[in-house]
Every structure is written in structure tokens, then in C-alpha cells.
ZADO-1210 file (C-alpha; in nm, 4 decimals, padded with zeros to 6 digits):
<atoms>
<atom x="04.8633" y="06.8133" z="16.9991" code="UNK" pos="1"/>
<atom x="04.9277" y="06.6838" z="16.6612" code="UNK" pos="2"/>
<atom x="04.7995" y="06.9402" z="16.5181" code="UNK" pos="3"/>
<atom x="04.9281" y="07.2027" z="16.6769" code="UNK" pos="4"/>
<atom x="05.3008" y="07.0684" z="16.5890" code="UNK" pos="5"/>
<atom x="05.1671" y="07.0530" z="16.2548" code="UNK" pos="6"/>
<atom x="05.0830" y="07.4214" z="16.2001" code="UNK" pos="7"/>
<atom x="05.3745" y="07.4627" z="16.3948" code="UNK" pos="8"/>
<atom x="05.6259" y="07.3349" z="16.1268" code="UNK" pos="9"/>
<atom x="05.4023" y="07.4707" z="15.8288" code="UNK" pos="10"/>
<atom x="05.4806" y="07.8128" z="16.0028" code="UNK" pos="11"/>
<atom x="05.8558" y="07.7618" z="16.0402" code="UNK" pos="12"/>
<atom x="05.8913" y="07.6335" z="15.6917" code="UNK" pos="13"/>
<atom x="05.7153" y="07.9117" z="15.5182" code="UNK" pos="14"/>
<atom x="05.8852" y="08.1648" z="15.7625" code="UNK" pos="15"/>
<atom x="06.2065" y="08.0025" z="15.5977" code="UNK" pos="16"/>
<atom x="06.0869" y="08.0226" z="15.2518" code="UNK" pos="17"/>
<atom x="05.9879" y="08.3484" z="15.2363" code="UNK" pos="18"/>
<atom x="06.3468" y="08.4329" z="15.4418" code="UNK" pos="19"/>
<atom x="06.5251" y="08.2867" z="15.0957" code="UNK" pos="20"/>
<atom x="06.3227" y="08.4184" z="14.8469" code="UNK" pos="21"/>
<atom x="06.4176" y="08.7262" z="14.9815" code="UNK" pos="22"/>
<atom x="06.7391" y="08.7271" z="14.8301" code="UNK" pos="23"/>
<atom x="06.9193" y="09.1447" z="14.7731" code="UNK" pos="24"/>
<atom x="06.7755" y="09.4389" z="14.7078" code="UNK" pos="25"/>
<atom x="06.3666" y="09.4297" z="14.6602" code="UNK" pos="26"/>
<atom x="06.4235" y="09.0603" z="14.5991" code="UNK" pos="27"/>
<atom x="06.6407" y="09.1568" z="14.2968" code="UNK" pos="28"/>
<atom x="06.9124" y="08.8937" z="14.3911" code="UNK" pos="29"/>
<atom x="07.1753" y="09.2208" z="14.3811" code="UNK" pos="30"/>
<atom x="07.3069" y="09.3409" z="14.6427" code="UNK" pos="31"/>
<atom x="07.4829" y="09.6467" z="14.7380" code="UNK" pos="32"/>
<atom x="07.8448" y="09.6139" z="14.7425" code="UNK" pos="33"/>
<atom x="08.1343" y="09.9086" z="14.6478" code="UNK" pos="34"/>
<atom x="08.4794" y="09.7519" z="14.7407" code="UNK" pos="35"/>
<atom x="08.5537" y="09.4358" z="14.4993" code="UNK" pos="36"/>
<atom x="08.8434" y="09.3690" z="14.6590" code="UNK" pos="37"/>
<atom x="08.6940" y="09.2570" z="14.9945" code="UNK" pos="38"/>
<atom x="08.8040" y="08.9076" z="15.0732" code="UNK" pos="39"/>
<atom x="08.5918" y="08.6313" z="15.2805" code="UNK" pos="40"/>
<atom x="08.6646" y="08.7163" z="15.6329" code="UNK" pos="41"/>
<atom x="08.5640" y="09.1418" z="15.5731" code="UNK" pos="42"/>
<atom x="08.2115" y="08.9713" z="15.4791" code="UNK" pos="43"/>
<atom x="08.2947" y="08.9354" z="15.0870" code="UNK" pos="44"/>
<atom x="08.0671" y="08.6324" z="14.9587" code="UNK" pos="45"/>
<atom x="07.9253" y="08.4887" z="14.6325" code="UNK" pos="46"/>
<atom x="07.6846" y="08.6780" z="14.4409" code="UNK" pos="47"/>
<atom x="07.5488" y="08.9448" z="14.2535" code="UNK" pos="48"/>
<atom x="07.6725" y="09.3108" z="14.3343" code="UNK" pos="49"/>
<atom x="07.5633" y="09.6453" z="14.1916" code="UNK" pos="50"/>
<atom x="07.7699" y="09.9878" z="14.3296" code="UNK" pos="51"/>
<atom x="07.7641" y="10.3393" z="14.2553" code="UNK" pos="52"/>
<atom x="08.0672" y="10.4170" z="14.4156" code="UNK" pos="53"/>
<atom x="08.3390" y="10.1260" z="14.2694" code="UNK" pos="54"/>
<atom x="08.6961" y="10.0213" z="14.4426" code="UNK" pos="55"/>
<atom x="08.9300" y="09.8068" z="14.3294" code="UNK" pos="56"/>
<atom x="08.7106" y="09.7758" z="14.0144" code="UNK" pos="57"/>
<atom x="08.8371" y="09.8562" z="13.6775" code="UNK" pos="58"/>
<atom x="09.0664" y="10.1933" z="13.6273" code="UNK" pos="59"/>
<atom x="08.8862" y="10.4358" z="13.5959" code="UNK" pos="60"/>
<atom x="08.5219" y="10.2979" z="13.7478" code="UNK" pos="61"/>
<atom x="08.2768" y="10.5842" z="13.7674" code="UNK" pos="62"/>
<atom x="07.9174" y="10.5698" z="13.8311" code="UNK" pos="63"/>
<atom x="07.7092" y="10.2105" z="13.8190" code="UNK" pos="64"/>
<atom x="07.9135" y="09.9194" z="13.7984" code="UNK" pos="65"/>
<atom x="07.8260" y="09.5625" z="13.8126" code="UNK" pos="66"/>
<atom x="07.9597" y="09.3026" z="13.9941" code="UNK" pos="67"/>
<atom x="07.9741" y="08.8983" z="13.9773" code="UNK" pos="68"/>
<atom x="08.1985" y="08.7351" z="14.2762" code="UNK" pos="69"/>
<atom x="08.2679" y="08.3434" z="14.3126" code="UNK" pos="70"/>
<atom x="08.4456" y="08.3099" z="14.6429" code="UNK" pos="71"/>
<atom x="08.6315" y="08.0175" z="14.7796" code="UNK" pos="72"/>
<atom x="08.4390" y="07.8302" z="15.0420" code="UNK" pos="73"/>
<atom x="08.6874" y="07.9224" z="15.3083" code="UNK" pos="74"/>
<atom x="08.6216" y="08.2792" z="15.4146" code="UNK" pos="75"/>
<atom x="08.9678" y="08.3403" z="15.5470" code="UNK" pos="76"/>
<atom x="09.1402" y="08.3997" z="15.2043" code="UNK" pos="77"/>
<atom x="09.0899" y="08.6149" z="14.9164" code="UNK" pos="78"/>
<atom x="09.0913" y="08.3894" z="14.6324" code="UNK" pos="79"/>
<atom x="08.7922" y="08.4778" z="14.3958" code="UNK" pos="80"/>
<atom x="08.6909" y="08.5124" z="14.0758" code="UNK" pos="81"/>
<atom x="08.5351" y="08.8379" z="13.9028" code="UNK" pos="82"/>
<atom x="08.3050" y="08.9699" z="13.6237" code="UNK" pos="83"/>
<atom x="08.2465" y="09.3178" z="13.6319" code="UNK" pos="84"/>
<atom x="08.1257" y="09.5695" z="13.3586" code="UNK" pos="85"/>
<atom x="07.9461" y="09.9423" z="13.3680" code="UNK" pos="86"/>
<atom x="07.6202" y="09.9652" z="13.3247" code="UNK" pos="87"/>
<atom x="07.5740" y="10.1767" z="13.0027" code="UNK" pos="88"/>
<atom x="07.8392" y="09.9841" z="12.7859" code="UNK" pos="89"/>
<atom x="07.8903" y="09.6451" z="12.6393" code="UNK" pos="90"/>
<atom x="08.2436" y="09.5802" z="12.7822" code="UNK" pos="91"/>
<atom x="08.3261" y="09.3316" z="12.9975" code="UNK" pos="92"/>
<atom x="08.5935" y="09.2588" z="13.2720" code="UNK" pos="93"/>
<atom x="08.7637" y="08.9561" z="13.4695" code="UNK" pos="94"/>
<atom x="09.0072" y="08.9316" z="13.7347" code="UNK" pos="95"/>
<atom x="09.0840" y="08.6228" z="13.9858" code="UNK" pos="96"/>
<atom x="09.1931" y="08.8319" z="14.2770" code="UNK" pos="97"/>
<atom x="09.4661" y="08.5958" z="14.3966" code="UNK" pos="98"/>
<atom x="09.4884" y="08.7402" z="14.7258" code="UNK" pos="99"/>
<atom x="09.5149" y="09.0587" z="14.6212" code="UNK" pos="100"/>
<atom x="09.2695" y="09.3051" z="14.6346" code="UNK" pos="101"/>
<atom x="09.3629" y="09.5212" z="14.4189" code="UNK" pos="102"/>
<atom x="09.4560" y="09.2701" z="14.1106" code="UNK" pos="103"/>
<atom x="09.4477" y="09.4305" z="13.7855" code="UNK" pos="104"/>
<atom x="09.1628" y="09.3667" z="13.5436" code="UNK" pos="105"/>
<atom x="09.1750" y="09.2442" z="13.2139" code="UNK" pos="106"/>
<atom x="08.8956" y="09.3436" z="12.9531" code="UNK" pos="107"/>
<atom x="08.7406" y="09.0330" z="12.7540" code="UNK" pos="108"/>
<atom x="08.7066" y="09.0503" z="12.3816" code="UNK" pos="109"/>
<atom x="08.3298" y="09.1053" z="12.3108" code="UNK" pos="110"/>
<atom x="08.1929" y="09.1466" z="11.9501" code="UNK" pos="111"/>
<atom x="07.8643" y="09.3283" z="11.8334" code="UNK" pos="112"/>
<atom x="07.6405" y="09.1612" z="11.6302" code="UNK" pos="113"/>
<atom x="07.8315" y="09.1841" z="11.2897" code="UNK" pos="114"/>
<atom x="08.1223" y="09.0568" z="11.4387" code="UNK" pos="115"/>
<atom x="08.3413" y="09.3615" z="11.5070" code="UNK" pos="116"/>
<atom x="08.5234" y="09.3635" z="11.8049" code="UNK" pos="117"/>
<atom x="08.4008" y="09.6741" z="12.1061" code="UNK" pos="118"/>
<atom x="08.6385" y="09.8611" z="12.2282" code="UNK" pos="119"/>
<atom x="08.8867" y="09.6691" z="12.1701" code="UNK" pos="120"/>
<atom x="09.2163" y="09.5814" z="12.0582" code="UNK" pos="121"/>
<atom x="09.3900" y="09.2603" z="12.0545" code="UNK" pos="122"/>
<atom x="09.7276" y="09.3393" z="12.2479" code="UNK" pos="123"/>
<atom x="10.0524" y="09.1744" z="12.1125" code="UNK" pos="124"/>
<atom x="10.3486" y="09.1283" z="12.3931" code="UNK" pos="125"/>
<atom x="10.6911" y="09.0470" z="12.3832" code="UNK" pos="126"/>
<atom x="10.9858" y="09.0634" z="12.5370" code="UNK" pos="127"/>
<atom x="11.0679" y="09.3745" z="12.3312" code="UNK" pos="128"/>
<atom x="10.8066" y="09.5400" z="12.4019" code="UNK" pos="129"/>
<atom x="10.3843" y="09.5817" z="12.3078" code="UNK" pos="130"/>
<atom x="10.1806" y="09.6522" z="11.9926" code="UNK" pos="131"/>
<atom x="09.8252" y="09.6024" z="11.9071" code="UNK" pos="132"/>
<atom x="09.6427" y="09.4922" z="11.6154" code="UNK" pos="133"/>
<atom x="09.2767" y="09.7091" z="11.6612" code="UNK" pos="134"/>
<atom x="09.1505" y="09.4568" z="11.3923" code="UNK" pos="135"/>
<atom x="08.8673" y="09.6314" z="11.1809" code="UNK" pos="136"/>
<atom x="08.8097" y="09.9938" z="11.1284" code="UNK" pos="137"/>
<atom x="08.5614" y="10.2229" z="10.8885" code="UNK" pos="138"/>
<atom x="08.5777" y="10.5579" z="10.7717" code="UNK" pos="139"/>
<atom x="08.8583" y="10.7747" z="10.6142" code="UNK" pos="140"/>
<atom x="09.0545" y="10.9062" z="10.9414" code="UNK" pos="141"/>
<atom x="09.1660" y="10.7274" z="11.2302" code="UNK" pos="142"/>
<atom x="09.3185" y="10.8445" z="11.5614" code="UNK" pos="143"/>
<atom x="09.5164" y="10.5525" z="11.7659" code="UNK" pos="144"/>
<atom x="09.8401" y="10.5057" z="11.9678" code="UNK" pos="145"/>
<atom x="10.1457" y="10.2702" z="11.8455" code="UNK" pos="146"/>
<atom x="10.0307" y="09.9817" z="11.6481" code="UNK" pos="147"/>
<atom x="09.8787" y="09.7862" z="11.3114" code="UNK" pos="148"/>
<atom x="09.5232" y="09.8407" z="11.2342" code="UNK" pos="149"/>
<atom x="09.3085" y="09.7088" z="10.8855" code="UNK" pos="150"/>
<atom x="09.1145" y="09.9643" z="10.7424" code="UNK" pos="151"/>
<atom x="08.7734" y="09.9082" z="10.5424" code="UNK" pos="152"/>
<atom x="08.6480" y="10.2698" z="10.3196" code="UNK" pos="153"/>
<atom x="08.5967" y="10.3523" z="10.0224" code="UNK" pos="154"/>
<atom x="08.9445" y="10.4811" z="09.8970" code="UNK" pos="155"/>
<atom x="09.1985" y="10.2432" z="10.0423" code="UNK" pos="156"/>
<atom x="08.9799" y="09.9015" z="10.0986" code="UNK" pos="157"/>
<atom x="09.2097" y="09.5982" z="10.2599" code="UNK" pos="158"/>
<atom x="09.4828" y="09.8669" z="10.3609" code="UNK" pos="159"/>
<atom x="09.7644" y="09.7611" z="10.6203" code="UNK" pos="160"/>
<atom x="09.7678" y="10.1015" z="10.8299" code="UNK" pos="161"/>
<atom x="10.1103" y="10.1535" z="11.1095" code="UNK" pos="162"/>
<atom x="10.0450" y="10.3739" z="11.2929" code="UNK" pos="163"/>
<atom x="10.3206" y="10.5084" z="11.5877" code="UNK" pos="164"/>
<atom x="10.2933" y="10.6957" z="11.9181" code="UNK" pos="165"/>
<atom x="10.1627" y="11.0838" z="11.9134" code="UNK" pos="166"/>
<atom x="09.9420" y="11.0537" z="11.6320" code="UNK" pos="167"/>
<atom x="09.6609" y="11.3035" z="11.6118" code="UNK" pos="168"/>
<atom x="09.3649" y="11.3728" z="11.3646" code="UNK" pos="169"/>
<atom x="09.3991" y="10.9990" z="11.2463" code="UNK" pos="170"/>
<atom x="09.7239" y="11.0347" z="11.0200" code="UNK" pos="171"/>
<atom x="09.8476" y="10.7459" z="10.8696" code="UNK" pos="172"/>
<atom x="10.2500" y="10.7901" z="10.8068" code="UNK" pos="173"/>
<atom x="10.3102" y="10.4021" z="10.6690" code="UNK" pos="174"/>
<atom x="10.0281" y="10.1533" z="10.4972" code="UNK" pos="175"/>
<atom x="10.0230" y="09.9104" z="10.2004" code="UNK" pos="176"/>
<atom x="09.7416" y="09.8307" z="09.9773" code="UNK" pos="177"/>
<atom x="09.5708" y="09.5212" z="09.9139" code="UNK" pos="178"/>
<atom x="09.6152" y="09.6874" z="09.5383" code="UNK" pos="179"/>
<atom x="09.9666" y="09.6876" z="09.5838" code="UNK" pos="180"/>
<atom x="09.9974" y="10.0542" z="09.5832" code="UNK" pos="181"/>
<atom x="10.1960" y="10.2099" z="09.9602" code="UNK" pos="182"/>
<atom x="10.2533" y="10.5083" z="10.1018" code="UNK" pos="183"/>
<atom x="10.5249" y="10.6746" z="10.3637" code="UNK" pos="184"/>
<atom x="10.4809" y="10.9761" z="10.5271" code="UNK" pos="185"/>
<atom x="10.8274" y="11.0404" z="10.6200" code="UNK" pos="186"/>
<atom x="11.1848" y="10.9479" z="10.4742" code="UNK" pos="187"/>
<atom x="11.3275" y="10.5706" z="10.4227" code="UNK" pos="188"/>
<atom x="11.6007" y="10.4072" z="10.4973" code="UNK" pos="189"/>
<atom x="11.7608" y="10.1015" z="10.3465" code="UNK" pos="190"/>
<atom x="12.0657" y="09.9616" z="10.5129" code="UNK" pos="191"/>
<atom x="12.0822" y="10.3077" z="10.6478" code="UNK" pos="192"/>
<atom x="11.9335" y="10.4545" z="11.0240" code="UNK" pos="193"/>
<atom x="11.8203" y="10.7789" z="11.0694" code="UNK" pos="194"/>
<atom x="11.8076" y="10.8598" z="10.6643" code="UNK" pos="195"/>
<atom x="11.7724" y="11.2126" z="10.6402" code="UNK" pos="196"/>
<atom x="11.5978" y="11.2144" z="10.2677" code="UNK" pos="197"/>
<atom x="11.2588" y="11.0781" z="10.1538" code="UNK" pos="198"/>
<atom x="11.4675" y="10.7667" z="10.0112" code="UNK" pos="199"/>
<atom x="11.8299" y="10.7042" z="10.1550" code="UNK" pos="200"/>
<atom x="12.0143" y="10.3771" z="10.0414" code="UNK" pos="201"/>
<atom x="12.2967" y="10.2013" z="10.1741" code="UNK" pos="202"/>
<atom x="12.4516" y="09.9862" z="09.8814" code="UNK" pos="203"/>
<atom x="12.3829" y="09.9725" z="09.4657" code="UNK" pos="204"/>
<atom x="12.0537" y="10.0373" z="09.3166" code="UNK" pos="205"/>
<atom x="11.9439" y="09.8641" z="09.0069" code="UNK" pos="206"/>
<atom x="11.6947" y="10.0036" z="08.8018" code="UNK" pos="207"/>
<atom x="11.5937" y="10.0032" z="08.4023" code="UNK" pos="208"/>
<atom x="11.5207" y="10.3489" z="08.4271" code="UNK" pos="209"/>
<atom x="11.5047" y="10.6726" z="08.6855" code="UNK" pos="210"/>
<atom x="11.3019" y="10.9746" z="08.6049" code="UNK" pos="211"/>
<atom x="11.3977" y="11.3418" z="08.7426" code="UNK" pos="212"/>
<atom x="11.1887" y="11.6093" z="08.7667" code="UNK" pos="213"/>
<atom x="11.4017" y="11.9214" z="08.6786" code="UNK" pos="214"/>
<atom x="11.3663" y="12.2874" z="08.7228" code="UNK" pos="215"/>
<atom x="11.4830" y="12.3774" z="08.4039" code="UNK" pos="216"/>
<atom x="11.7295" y="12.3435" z="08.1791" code="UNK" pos="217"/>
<atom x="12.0503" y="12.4282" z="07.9727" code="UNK" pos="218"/>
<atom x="11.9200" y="12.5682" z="07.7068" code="UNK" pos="219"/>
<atom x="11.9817" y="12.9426" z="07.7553" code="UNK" pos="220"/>
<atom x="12.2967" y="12.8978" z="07.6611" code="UNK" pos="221"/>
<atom x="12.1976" y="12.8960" z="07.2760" code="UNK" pos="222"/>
<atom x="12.0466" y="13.2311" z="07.3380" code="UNK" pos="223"/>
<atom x="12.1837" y="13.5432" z="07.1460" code="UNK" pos="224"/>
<atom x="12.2775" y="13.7222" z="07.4728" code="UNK" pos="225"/>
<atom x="12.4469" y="13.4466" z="07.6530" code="UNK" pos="226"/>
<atom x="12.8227" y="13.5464" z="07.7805" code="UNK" pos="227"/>
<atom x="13.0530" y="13.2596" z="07.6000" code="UNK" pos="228"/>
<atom x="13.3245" y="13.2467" z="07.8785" code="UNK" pos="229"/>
<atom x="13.6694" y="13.3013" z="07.6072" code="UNK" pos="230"/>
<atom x="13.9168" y="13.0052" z="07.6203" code="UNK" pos="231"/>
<atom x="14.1577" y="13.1909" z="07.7321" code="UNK" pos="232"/>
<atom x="13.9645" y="13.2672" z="08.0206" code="UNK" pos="233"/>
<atom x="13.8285" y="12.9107" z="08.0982" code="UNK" pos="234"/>
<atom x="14.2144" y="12.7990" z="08.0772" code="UNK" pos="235"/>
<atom x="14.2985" y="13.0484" z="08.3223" code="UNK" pos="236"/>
<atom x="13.9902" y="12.9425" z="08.5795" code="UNK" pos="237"/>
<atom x="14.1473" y="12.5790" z="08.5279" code="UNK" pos="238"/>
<atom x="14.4848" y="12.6736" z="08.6234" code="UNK" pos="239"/>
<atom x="14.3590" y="12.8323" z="08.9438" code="UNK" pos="240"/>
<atom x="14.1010" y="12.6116" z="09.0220" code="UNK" pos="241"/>
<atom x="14.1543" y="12.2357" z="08.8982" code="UNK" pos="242"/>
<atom x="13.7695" y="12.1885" z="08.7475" code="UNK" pos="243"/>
<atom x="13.5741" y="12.3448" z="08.4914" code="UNK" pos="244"/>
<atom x="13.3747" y="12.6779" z="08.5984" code="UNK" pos="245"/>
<atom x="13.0327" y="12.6067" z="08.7270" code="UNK" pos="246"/>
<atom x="13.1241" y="12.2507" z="08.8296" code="UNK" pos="247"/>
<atom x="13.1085" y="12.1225" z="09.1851" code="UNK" pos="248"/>
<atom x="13.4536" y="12.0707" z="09.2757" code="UNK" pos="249"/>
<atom x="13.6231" y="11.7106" z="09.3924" code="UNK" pos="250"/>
<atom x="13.5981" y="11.8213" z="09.7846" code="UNK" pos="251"/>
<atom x="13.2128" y="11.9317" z="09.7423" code="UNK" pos="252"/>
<atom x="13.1291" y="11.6391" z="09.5761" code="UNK" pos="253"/>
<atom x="13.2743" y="11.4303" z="09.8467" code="UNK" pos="254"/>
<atom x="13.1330" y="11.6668" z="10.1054" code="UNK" pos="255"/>
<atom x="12.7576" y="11.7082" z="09.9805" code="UNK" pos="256"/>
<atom x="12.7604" y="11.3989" z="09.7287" code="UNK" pos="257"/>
<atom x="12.6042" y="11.4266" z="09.3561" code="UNK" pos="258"/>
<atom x="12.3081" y="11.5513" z="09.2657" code="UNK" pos="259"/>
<atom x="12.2394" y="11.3737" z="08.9445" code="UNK" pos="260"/>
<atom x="11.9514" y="11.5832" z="08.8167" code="UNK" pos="261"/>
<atom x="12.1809" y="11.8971" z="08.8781" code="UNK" pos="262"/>
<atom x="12.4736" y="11.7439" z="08.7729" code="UNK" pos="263"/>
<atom x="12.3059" y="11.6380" z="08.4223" code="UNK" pos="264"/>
<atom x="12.2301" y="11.9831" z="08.3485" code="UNK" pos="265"/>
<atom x="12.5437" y="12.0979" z="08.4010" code="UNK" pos="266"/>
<atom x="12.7203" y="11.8319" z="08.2221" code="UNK" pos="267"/>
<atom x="12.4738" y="11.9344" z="07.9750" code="UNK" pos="268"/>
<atom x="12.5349" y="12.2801" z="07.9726" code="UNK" pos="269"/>
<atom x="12.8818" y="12.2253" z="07.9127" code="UNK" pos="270"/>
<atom x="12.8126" y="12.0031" z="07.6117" code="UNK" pos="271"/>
<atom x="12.6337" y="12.2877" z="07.4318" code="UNK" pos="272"/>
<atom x="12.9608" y="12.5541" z="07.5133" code="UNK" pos="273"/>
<atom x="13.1505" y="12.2936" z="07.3645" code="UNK" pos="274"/>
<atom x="12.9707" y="12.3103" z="07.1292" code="UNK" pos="275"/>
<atom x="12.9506" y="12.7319" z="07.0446" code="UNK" pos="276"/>
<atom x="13.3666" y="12.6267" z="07.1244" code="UNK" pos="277"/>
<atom x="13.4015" y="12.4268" z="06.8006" code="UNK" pos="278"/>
<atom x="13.1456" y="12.5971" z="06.5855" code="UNK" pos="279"/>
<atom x="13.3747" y="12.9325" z="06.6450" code="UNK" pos="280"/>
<atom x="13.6847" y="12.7352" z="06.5612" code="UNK" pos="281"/>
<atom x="13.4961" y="12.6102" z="06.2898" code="UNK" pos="282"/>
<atom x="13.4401" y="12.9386" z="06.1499" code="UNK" pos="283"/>
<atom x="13.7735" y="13.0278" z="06.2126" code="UNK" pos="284"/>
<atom x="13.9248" y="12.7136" z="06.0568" code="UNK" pos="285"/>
<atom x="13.7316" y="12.8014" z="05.7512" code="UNK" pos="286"/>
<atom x="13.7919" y="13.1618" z="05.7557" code="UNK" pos="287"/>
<atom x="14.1973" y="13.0745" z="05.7583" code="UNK" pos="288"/>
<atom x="14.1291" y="12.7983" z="05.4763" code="UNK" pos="289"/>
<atom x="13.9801" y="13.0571" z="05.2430" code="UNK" pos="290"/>
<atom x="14.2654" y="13.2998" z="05.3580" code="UNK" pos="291"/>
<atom x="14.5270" y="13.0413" z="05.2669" code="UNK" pos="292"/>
<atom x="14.2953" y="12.9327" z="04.9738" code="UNK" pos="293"/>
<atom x="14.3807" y="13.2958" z="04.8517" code="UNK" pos="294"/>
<atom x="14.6852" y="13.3182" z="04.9346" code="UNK" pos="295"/>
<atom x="14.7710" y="13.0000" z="04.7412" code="UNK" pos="296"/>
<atom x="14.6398" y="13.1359" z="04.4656" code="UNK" pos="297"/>
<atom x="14.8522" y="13.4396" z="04.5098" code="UNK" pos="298"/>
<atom x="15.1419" y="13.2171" z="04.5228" code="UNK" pos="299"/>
<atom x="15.0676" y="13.0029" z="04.2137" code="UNK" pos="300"/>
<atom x="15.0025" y="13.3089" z="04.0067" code="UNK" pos="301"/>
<atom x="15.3835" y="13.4795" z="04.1310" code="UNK" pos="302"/>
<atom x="15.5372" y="13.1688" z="04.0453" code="UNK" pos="303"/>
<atom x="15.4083" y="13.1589" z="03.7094" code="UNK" pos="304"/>
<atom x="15.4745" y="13.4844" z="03.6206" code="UNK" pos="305"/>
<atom x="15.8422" y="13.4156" z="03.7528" code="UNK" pos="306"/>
<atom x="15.8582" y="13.1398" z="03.5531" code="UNK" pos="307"/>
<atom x="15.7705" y="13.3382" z="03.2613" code="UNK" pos="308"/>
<atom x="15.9942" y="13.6366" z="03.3360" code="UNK" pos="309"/>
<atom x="16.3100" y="13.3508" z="03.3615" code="UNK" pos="310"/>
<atom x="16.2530" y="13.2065" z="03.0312" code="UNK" pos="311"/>
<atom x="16.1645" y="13.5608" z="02.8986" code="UNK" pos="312"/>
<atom x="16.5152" y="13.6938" z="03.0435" code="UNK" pos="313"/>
<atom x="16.6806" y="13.3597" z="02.8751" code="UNK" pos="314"/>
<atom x="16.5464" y="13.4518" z="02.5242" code="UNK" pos="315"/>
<atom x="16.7103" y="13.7973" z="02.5644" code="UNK" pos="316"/>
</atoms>
């Protein structure tokens, strides 16, 4: 009798031994599960999941997914906590469903061997708003939504890239140098919104020096065939018009503002006529100074000979 409980027991307990060591699919310890958002009392328990058709898993689960649930002991709720992750990738997600079965995800920061982060960028809120910082990038062309990303190549090593919303083909339009050199793609403002040039500023500008790049220059008016506007006719243009011909006006000037490369040249321009101006008068001054040269001596040589002719009329 003994011995028959015995073999009895032995029985039972290896009949429950081999019952838990056969533990998911082909004793894989996975089991088959597509909706993550199952709580405790739909059958949802602890364990190890694998599903080829995912719900309430990440946006935009496709194909194999993983699954690691920790459920609260007391089936009635829906509190767990999540791991999941696709099978062909090295990114990872975690949720704690909070009673709600379709919580959002949120992707944890995972790093390849050499310490650069996968697929991933660390996100920035505030209350005005989000930005990301994408934190290490190769190569020479880039291709990312709104945000700040460093860039490691060959040609602009340490660079601070900004990049904004509806950028295609990996253009940079703002980034500063580790060298200290910069670059803007489009037109800046200081103290000024909106600026509609490549450099608009609101205030005084010092500087030591500014260098314009002209398309030429003034100097065609010291060719032979250039048209010398007469004085006369410059003083009538002045009369009618209240500036000098070929100068922007008071009201255009206010309107448009000055252009000081254009401005130069014409400033210049009208340094050189003044200048064919007072070499003509200078010609002409000298041409009446040898005129009244002559005519001086003209005059010195009548007034001697009338001298002469009075003391020759006193002798007779």
C-alpha cells in the first residue's frame, strides 16, 4: 500500500513538472499574444509575448513585434508595465498602460556600440513649443524636420547645424563653426522682423571699414565722346527740379533709402564734371587773361604815344 501511494505521488509530481516546464510556444516561454492593451480580467497576464499582427503597440507596428508585460496581481485592472520592440531593429519601447489600453509609447534611448544614439533624437519640450537635438551625425547632407543637430565630416567638423520644418535633400540654411566661420541661407534681421535683404539692421552700425562690390564705375566721363551737360543747362534742370541731374531726388531717397555703392559713384561722377567744369573755366579764365594781357599792352602803348604827341604839340 505504501508503495503504491509512493509511485502514486512520484507520478503526480512529474505530471506537474513536466506541466511547468512547458511554458509558451514549443517550450519557448513566448507566447502568442496580438492586442497589448488587454488588461487582467480579458486574460492579459505576465510574460513573454511575440505577435505578427500588433494592437495597441507602437504607431505604426507591422509585422513581428515583441512583447514584455508585468501585470498587477489583481486581474481586474489594467495597470501594467511594457517593453516592446520589432524584431529586425534595435529600438526599444515602454509604456505603463495606466488603465488605458491604448497609452502612447515612448521610445528609449539605445546606443550602438560606439556610442551613437539609434534612431533617435533627444526631444526638447516647453511650454512654447518642441525641438530636438539629433545629437551626432556623419556625412555631408542631412535631411531632418525642425531642430539642432552636430555634424561630424570632413568639411565642416564640430558644426552647430538649425535646421527648420520642410527641409529636403539635407539643406542646412543656419550653422556655426567650431572654426568660427557661419553661414545663413536666407536674409537677417537685427532689431528688425521679417528683413527683406540678406542683412537688414535696425539701429547704427560701427565698423572700421565696409567693402562694396561695384559694377563699374565713373570713369567714362573722362572719355573724348562723353556729352558735358552745359551750365546753362544744368542750372536750368535745377530750377525745375531742386537736385542735380542723375541724382536720386529727396522723396526717392526717403522712399527707397540710399544705396551707398550707387550713390558713391554718382557722387563720384559728379566730382569728375566738376571737374571738366573748372578745367573749361580754367581755359577760359586764361584765354581772357591773355586777351586782357594784350589788350593792356594795347593800352600802355596808346598812352605813351599820347603822351608823346602832348608834349610834341607843347613844343610847337
Amino acid at each position: 500500500m505504501n508503495n503504491k501511494f509512493y509511485i502514486l505521488i512520484c507520478i503526480v509530481l512529474f505530471q506537474v513538472s513536466f506541466v511547468k516546464a512547458q511554458w509558451g510556444e514549443l517550450d519557448s516561454r513566448t507566447e502568442y499574444r496580438n492586442d497589448a492593451g488587454l488588461s487582467g480580467s480579458e486574460g492579459a497576464k505576465s510574460g513573454f509575448y511575440q505577435t505578427l499582427a500588433p494592437v495597441n503597440f507602437p504607431a505604426g507596428a507591422q509585422g513581428w513585434w515583441h512583447l514584455l508585460d508585468v501585470r498587477h496581481s489583481n486581474l481586474s485592472n489594467n495597470y501594467a508595465m511594457q517593453f516592446s520592440g520589432n524584431f529586425y531593429d534595435q529600438i526599444l519601447y515602454f509604456r505603463k498602460t495606466n488603465g488605458n489600453p491604448g497609452q502612447q509609447w515612448s521610445q528609449v534611448l539605445t546606443a550602438n556600440s560606439d556610442g551613437k544614439l539609434i534612431n533617435s533624437n533627444i526631444n526638447i519640450t516647453t511650454a512654447a513649443g518642441q525641438s530636438f537635438f539629433t545629437g551626432h551625425q556623419t556625412g555631408t547632407t542631412y535631411s531632418y524636420p525642425l531642430g539642432i543637430f552636430h555634424a561630424v565630416t570632413d568639411n565642416d567638423n564640430g558644426t552647430l547645424n538649425f535646421l527648420y520644418d520642410g527641409i529636403t535633400a539635407g539643406l542646412t540654411k543656419f550653422y556655426v563653426r567650431a572654426d568660427g566661420e557661419g553661414y545663413f541661407s536666407g536674409n537677417v534681421g537685427i532689431g528688425i522682423e521679417n528683413p527683406k535683404e540678406k542683412l537688414a539692421v535696425k539701429g547704427i552700425i560701427h565698423s572700421q571699414e565696409v567693402l562694396v562690390d561695384m559694377k563699374g564705375w565713373s570713369d567714362d566721363v573722362f572719355q573724348k565722346d562723353y556729352n558735358l551737360v552745359p551750365l546753362a543747362n544744368v542750372k536750368t534742370y535745377i530750377n525745375q527740379n531742386h537736385h542735380l541731374p542723375g541724382v536720386p531726388s529727396e522723396k526717392e531717397i526717403i522712399e527707397k533709402g540710399l544705396q551707398l555703392g550707387e550713390m558713391n559713384k554718382i557722387l563720384m561722377k559728379k566730382v569728375e564734371e566738376l571737374t571738366l567744369y573748372l578745367i573749361e573755366k580754367d581755359i577760359q579764365v586764361d584765354k581772357e587773361k591773355h586777351r586782357n594781357d594784350a589788350q593792356q599792352e594795347q593800352i600802355d602803348l596808346l598812352t605813351t604815344q599820347l603822351t608823346q604827341l602832348k608834349k610834341s604839340g607843347k613844343r610847337l
